[in-house]
C-alpha positions, -999 to 999 in steps of 0.1 A, spaced: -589 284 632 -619 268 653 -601 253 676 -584 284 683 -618 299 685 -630 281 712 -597 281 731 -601 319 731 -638 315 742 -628 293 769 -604 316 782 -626 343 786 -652 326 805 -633 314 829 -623 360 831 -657 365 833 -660 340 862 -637 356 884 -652 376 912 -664 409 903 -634 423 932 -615 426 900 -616 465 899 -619 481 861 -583 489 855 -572 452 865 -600 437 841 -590 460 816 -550 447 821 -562 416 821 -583 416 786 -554 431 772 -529 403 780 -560 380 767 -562 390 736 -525 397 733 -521 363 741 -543 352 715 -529 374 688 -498 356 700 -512 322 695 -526 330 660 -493 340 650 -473 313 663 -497 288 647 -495 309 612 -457 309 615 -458 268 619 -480 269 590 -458 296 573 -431 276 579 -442 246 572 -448 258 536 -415 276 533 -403 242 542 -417 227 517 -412 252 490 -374 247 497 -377 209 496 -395 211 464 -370 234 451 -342 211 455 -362 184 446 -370 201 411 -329 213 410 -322 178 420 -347 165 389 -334 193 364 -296 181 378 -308 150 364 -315 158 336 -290 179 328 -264 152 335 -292 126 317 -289 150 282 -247 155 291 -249 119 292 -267 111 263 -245 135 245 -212 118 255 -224 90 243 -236 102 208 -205 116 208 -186 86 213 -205 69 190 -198 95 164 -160 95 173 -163 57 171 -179 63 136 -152 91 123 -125 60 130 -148 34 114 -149 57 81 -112 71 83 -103 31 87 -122 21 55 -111 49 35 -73 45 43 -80 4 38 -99 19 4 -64 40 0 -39 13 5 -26 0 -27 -15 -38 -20 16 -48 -37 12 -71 -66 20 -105 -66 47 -111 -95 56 -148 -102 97 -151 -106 105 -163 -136 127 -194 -139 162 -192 -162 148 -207 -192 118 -180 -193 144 -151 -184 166 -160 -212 136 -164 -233 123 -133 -228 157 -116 -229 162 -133 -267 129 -123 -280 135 -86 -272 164 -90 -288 154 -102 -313 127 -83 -320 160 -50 -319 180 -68 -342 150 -78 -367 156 -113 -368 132 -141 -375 140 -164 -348 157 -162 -317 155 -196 -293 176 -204 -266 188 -232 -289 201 -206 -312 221 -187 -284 234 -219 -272 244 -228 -303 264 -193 -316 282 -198 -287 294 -228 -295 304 -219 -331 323 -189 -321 342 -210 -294 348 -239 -320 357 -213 -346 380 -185 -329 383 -196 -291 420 -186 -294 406 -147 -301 395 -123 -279 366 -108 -270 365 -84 -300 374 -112 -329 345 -135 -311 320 -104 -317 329 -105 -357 326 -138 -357 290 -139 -342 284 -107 -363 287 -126 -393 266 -156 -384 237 -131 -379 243 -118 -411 240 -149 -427 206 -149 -408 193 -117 -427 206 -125 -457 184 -139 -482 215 -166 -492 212 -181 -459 189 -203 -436 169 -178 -415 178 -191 -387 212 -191 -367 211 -227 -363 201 -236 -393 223 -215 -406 253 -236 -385 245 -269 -397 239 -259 -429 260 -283 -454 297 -278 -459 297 -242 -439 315 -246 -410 345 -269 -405 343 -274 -367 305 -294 -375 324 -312 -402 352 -323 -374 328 -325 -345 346 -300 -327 316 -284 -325 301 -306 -300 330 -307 -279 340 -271 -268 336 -256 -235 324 -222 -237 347 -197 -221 336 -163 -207 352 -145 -232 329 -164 -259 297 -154 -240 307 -119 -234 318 -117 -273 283 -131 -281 263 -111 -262 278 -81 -273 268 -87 -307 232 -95 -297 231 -62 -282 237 -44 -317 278 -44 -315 290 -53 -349 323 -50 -362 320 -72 -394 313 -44 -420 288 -65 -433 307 -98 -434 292 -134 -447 323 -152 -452 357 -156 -432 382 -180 -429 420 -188 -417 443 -193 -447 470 -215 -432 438 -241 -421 421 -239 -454 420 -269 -484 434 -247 -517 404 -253 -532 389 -230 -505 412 -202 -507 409 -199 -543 371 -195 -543 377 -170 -516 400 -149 -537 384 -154 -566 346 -150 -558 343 -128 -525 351 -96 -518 379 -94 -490 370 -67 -461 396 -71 -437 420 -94 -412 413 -97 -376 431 -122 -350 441 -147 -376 413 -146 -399 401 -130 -429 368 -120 -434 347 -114 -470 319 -103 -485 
């Protein structure tokens, strides 16, 4: 504002210094377009100013929109990644609670045959009530019953088998089915050695196992024998001190 001051001042000195032909009317024209002028000039310099400020008021407002921008996309920012971190945590937890979840198969150790067939004889066993049961015992009914009646069929190899477990619960006999084999003077085909020399036919192990699985067709049977391959001597004590039961495939079978 001072220098616009003086400007003005300037200007009308150099009015005042005009001749004095100037007549009243043009001196009156001319301080009007003077202070016109001025007014003018004060304006024009107040716009630039106005301006000026407007100017900045805009810059600062897209500065501030610009900064609040910022920040809006700084917190949008922040909150994609919280929320991929959460996400990322939601699969870490889902992961360990279907690993907690998953139920691993167990590791079962195959048996071998001989642990099998163990296993199998002691639950037999165990049904039939018997005291012993070894694989040497199955081996060896099987023989007996092939050295005794291998020319029978599956259902005259079941009695037979059914009568050396009987032997086995009876309190007459050994307790076990071997012993009970190789007892003294019981079975002809260990006195001949037949015994050791058999094959075992399918028939004999079907026979067998049938009787280990609770068949029994013996009526309670402890004695048998084939009349036309048996001493006198035999037959008479057969007749004469057992009680007969029945015939089956060549044989006769006592009590």
């Amino acid at each position: 504002m001072p220098r616009i001051t003086s400007l003005l001042k300037s200007i009308c000195g150099r009015i005042m210094a005009i001749p004095m032909k100037i007549t009243k009317t043009m001196y009156r024209h001319m301080a009007l377009l003077t202070i016109g002028g001025a007014i003018i000039s004060v304006v024009a310099f107040s716009s630039n100013g106005f301006a000026g400020s407007g100017k900045n008021a805009v810059s600062a407002g897209v500065i501030s929109s610009s900064d609040e921008n910022q920040e809006e996309e700084d917190e949008t920012g922040d909150i994609l990644d919280n929320s991929e971190l959460d996400d990322t945590a939601v699969e870490e937890e889902a992961v360990e609670q279907e690993n907690e979840n998953i139920d691993l198969p167990r590791i079962v150790q195959k048996e071998t045959g001989n642990e099998k067939m163990e296993r199998l004889l002691e639950e037999r066993r165990k049904a039939l009530d018997l005291p012993s049961l070894t694989v040497e015992d199955y081996n060896n009914l099987l023989r007996i019953v092939e050295a005794e009646v291998g020319d029978n069929d599956v259902y005259g190899r079941t009695i037979v088998a059914n009568v050396v477990i009987n032997r086995v619960r009876s309190s007459h006999f050994a307790n076990t089915i071997t012993d009970v084999i190789f007892s003294k003077g019981q079975f002809s085909p260990i006195r001949d050695k037949r015994f050791f020399k058999v094959k075992v036919s399918e028939a004999t192990i079907k026979g067998v196992n049938n009787a280990l699985m609770g068949e029994d067709y013996s009526r309670g049977a402890l004695y048998f024998m084939d009349r036309a391959y048996s001493t006198d001597h035999a037959v008479g004590w057969f007749d004469s001190s057992l009680t007969y039961l029945f015939s089956y495939g060549g044989h006769e079978y006592f009590k």
